[in-house]
N, C-alpha and C positions, 0 to 999 in steps of 0.2 A: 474321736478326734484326738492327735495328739500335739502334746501340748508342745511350747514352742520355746526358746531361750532369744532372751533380749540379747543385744551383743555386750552389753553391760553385764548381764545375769551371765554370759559364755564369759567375760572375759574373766571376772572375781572368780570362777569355778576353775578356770584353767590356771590360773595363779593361784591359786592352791594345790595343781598340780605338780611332781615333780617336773622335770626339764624333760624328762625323755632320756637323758642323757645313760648314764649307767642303771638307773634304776629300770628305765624299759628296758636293757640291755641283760636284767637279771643281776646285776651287782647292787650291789650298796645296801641288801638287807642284812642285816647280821644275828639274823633270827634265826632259830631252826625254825622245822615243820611237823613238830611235833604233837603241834596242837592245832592240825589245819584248819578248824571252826575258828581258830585265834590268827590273824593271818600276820596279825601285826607284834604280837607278842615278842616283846624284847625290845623294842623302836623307843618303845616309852623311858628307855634310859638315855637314848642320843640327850645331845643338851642344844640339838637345834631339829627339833621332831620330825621336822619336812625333809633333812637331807643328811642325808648318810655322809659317815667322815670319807667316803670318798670322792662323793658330790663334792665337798667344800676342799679336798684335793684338786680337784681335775676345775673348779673355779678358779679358786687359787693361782692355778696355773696358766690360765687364760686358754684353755681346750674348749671344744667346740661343746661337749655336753648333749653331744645328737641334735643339739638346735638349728641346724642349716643342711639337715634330709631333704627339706623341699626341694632346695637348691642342688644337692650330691646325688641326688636317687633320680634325679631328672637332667644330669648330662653335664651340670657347671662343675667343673672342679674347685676345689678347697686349695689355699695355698700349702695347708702343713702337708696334706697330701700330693701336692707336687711335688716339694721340697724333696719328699720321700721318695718317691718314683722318678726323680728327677734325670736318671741313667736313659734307665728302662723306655722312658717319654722319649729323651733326645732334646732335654731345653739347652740354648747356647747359654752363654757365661753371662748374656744380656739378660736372655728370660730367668735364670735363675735369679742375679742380682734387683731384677724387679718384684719375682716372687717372693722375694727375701726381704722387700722390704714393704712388701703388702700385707705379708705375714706379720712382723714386728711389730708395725703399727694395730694390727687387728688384733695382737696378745696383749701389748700394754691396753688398749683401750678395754679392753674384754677382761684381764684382771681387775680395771679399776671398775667396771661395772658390775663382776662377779664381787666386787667385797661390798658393792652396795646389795645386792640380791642379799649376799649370806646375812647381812647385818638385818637386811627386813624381815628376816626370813627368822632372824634372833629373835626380834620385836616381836613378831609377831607369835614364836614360843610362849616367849617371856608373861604377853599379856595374858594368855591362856593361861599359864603355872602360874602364875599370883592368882588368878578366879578373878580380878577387878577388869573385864574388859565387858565394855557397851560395845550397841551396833556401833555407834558412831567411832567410836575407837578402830573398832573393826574394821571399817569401810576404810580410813586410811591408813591403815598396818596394810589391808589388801591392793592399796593401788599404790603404794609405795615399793610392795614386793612386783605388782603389774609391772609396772613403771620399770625398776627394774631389767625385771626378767624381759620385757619388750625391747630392750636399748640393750641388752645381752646377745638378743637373739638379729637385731638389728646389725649389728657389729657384725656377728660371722655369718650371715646370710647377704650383705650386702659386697663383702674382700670376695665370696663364689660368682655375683655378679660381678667384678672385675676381673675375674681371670682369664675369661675368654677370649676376650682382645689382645692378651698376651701371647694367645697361644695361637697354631696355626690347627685346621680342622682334623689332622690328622694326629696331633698333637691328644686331642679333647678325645681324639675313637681310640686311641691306645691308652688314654685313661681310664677310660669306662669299661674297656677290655680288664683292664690289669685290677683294677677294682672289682668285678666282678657284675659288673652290670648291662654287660654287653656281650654278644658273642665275636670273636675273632673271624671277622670274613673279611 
């Protein structure tokens, strides 16, 4: 029989997780491999363990961190990435200026919830390298980073659910074309 994860027990385990963002990506380790029995050798100097200084760049900066794949690998587009393809698409002056400010909105909201992530994400170093953390300490260090990382991912998975209304359907097949998730027919 195998065994089973509460959504409680899935949720603390994934919030320990990184984001997906660059680190699935293969960035953000700054370790060789030198020692591949050691996978993490060198992590142990960051001064926020979980996230690479380039995680807490590309938070910083209110970028998406790979958190809204569900949304991008299944046909909604993202606004940065309209913004970018914006030629190539064919948005008028209307769609851009809506996607422009769908975007904005989704950066500022998405920085101010990346500096709460990175901050939980401290905490929650922090209790570890002092040695004074209990469960219960733990439990909320982990649902504060949850919490969080949830309202991060919240943010740019929900401006991919607004962009389709923006756009017309031919609009959405030359995206996914030009992205690469679609064949040109």
């Amino acid at each position: 029989m195998r065994p089973t994860l509460t959504a409680a027990a899935l949720s603390c385990a994934l919030s320990l997780l990184p984001a997906g963002g660059a680190l699935a990506q293969g960035h953000g380790h700054e370790h060789s491999h030198k020692n591949a029995g050691a996978p993490y050798s060198g992590l142990q100097t960051r001064d926020i363990k979980s996230l690479s200084p380039e995680d807490i760049e590309e938070l910083r900066r209110g970028g998406g961190w790979g958190l809204a794949l569900p949304a991008e690998l299944n046909g909604l587009p993202g606004p940065a990435h309209l913004l970018t393809l914006k030629e190539e698409i064919g948005l008028t002056a209307e769609q851009v200026e809506k996607v422009e400010a769908l975007y904005e909105d989704m950066r500022v909201k998405a920085i101010a919830a990346g500096e709460r992530l990175i901050a939980a994400e401290a905490a929650l170093s922090g209790a570890f390298e002092s040695g004074d953390i209990k469960p219960e300490l733990l439990q909320r260090l982990l649902e504060a980073a949850g919490s969080a990382r949830t309202d991060l991912r919240f943010i740019h998975l929900s401006r991919h659910l607004a962009t389709p209304g923006l756009l017309t359907q031919e609009q959405i097949r030359k995206y996914n074309v030009l992205r690469g998730y679609a064949d040109d027919k």
